[in-house]
C-alpha positions in Angstrom: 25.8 55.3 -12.2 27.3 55.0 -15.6 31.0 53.5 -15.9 33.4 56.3 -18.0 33.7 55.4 -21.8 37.6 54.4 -21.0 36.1 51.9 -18.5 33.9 50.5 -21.2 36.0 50.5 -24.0 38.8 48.5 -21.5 36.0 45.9 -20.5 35.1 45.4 -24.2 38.5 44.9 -25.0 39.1 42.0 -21.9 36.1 40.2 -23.4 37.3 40.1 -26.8 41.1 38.8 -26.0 38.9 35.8 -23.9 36.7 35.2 -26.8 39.8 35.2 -29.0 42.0 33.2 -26.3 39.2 30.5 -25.7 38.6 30.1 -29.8 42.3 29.2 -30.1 42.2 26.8 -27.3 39.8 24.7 -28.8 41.7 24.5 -31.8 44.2 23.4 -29.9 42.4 20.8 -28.5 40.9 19.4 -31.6 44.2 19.5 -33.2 45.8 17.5 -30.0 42.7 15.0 -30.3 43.3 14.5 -33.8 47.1 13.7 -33.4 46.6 11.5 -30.1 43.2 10.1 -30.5 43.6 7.2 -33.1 46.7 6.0 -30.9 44.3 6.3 -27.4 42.1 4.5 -28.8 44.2 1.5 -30.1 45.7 1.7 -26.3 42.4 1.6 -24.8 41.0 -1.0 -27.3 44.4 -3.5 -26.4 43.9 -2.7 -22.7 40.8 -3.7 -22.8 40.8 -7.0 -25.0 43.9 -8.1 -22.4 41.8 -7.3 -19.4 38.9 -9.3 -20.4 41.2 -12.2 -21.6 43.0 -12.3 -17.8 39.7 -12.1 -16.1 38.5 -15.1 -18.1 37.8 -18.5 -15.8 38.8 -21.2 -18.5 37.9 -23.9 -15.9 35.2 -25.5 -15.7 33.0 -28.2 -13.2 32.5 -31.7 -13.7 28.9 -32.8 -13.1 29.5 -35.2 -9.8 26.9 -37.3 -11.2 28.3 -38.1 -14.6 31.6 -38.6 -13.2 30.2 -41.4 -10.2 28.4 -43.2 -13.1 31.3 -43.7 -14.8 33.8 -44.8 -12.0 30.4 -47.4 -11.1 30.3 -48.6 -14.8 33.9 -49.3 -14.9 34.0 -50.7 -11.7 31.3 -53.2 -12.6 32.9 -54.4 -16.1 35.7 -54.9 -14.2 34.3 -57.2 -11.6 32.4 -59.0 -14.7 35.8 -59.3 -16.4 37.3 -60.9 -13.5 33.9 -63.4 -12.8 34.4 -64.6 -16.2 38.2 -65.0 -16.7 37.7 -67.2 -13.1 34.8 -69.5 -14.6 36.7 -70.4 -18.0 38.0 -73.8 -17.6 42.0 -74.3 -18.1 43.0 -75.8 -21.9 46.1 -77.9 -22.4 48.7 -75.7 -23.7 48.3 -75.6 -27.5 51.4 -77.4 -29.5 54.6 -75.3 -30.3 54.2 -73.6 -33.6 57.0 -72.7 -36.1 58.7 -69.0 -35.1 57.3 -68.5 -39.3 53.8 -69.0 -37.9 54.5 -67.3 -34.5 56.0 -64.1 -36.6 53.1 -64.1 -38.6 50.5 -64.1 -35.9 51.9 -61.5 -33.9 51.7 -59.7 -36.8 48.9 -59.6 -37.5 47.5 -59.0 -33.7 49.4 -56.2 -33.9 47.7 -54.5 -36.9 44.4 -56.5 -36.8 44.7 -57.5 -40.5 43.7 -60.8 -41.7 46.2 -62.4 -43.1 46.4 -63.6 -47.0 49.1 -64.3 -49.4 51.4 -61.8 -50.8 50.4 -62.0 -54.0 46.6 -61.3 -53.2 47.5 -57.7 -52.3 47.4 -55.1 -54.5 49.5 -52.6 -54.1 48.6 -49.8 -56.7 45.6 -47.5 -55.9 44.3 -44.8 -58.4 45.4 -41.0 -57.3 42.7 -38.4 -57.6 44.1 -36.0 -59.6 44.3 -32.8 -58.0 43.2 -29.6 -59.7 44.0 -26.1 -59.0 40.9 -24.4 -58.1 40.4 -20.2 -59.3 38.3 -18.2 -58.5 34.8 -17.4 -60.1 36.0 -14.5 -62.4 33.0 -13.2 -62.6 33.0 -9.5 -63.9 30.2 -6.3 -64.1 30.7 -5.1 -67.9 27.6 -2.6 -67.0 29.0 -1.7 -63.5 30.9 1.4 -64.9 29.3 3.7 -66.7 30.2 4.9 -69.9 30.6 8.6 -70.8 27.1 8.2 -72.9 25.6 6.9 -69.5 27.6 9.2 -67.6 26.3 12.5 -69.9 22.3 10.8 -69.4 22.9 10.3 -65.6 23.1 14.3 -65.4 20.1 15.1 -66.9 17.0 14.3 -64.3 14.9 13.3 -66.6 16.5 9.7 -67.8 16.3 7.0 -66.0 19.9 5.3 -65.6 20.3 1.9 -63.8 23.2 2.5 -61.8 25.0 -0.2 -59.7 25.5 0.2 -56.5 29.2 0.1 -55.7 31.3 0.3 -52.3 34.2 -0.1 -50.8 35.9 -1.6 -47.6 39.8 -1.0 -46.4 40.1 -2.6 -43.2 43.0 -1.3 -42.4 42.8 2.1 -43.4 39.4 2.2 -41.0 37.4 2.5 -44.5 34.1 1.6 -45.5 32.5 3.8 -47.9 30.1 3.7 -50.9 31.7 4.4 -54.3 29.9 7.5 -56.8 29.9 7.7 -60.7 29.0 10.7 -62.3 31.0 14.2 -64.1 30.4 16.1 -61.6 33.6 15.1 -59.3 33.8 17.3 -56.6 30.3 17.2 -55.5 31.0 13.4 -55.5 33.7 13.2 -53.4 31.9 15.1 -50.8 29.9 12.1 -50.0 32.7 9.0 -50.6 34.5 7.6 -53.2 34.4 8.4 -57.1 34.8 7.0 -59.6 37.2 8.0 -62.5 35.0 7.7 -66.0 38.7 6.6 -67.3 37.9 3.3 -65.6 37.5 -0.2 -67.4 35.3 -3.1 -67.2 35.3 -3.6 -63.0 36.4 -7.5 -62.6 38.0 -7.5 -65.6 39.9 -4.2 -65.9 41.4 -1.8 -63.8 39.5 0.4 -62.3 40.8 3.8 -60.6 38.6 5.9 -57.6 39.7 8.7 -55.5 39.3 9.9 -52.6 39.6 12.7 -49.8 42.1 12.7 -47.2 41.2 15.5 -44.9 37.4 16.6 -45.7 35.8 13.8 -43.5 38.5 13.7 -40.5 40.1 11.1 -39.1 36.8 9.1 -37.8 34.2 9.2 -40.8 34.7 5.3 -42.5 34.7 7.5 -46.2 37.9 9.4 -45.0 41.2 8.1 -46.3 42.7 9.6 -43.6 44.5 6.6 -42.8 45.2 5.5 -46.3 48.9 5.5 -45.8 48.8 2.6 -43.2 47.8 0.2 -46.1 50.9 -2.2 -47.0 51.3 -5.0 -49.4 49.5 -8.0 -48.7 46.3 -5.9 -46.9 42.9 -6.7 -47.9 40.5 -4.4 -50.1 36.6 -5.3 -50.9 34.8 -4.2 -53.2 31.2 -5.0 -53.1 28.7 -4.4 -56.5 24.8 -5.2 -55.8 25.3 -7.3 -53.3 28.5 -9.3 -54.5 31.5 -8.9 -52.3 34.9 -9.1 -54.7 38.3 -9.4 -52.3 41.7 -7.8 -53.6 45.1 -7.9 -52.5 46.9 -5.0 -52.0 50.2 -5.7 -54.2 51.7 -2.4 -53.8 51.7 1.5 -52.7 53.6 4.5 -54.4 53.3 8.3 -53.7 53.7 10.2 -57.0 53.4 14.1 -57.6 49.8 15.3 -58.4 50.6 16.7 -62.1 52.2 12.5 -62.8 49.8 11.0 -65.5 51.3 7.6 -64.3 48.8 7.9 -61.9 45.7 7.4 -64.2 47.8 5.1 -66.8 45.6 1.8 -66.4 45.2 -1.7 -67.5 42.2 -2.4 -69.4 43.1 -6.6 -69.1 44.0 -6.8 -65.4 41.6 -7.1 -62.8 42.5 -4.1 -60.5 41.5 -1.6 -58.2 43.7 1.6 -58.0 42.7 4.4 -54.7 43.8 7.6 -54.7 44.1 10.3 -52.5 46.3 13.3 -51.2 49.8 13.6 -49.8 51.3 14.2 -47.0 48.3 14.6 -45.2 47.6 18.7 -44.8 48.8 18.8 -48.2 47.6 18.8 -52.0 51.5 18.4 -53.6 51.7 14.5 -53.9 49.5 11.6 -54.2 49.1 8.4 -52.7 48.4 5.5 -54.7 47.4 1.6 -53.6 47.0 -0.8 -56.2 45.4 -4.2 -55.2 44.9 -7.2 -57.4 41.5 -9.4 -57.4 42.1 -12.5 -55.4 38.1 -13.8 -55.1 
């Protein structure tokens, strides 16, 4: 028997406020993860470092054997101490010696020196001189490309030796490889790029950007986190093969239209990361410079 149209029409109506009704609860639920996640699994991560320290047995057995041996070995030096201090024969007691002499001779039990004159000692001794040791300032003049390079590296058919470039934030959860190339936004969608206005890297300042929100919060290329960075955090930067450390020295947020942001240094060795803010907006940017250190 077929149901009356109202009867249908009511039915398809249910279904669609459930469809509707279960779509924005998993929003929800992404959105919560998102928010609570990072700290849950900072909790969980401590929680679980402190269980495994407590549960730790720091103790540990003494082989029986090693320690019997020992206790027999000292027992028989000290029986073959005794047997000989017994079978020495007894010496007249030695004449009385001047307390000069005496002074002297306890002196030099006590530091086991022999003794000499005075004025055989010499004093003075030569001090190395000590040198303040820098880092191998080693720099990549072919690293960045050029804009010639840049305008070749988009046509297929030239062959361009490119360098391979990445970058690691530790604290900002951050480990991404670094792109060169005109064609920005395509870039960014697969890590870092970096800004043709760049300098010589290792030698210059260099400036690449990234995305805040197109990875999420758990992808290493996301700077999702960037904002946690503070003065004094580390930043590597590794180019075919060689790892380079910087210090961060500073952070500033600035609005997106500022052209302080892309003012750079083409004589300090630098490394300038930016990316969007606050985080579910385009209005500012934030900026951490870090200074080469190794």
């Amino acid at each position: 028997m077929e149901a009356p149209k109202e009867e249908r029409s009511t039915m398809v109506i249910l279904v669609g406020i459930v469809l509707v009704c279960a779509v924005m609860l998993l929003a929800l639920v992404k959105n919560i993860l998102d928010t609570v996640g990072p700290a849950l699994n900072e909790v969980l991560s401590k929680t679980t470092y402190l269980f495994k320290v407590s549960s730790t047995d720091y103790n540990f057995d003494v082989d029986a054997d090693v320690s019997g041996d020992s206790m027999s070995n000292n027992d028989a030096l000290q029986d073959a101490s005794k047997a000989k201090a017994d079978n020495t024969p007894k010496q007249d007691k030695p004449p009385a010696k001047s307390d000069e002499n005496k002074d002297g001779e306890k002196s030099n039990q006590s530091t086991g020196l022999v003794a000499s004159s005075s004025s055989d000692l010499n004093y003075n001794f030569v001090i190395p001189e000590i040198r303040k040791v820098e880092y191998d300032k080693k720099y990549f003049p072919d690293a960045i490309l050029d804009d010639a390079k840049l305008l070749a590296l988009a046509n297929p058919s030239k062959a361009i030796n490119v360098s391979d470039i990445s970058i690691s934030i530790p604290k900002a959860r951050i480990s991404s490889p670094a792109y060169q190339g005109y064609n920005s936004e395509e870039l960014l969608n697969k890590g870092f790029w970096i800004s043709p206005t760049s300098h010589t890297l290792g030698k210059g300042e260099v400036v690449m950007l990234c995305h805040r929100r197109h990875f999420g919060p758990y992808d290493p290329r996301s700077c999702w986190y960037l904002d946690s960075v503070k003065k004094g955090d580390d930043v590597f930067v590794r180019v075919d093969g060689v790892e380079l450390k910087y210090k961060v020295v500073g952070t500033n947020i600035f609005s997106a239209e500022d052209p302080l942001i892309y003012s750079i240094s083409p004589n300090e060795d630098l490394i300038k990361i930016v990316t969007c803010h606050p985080l579910y907006s385009n209005a500012q940017r934030f900026v951490v410079l870090a200074k080469r250190v190794k």
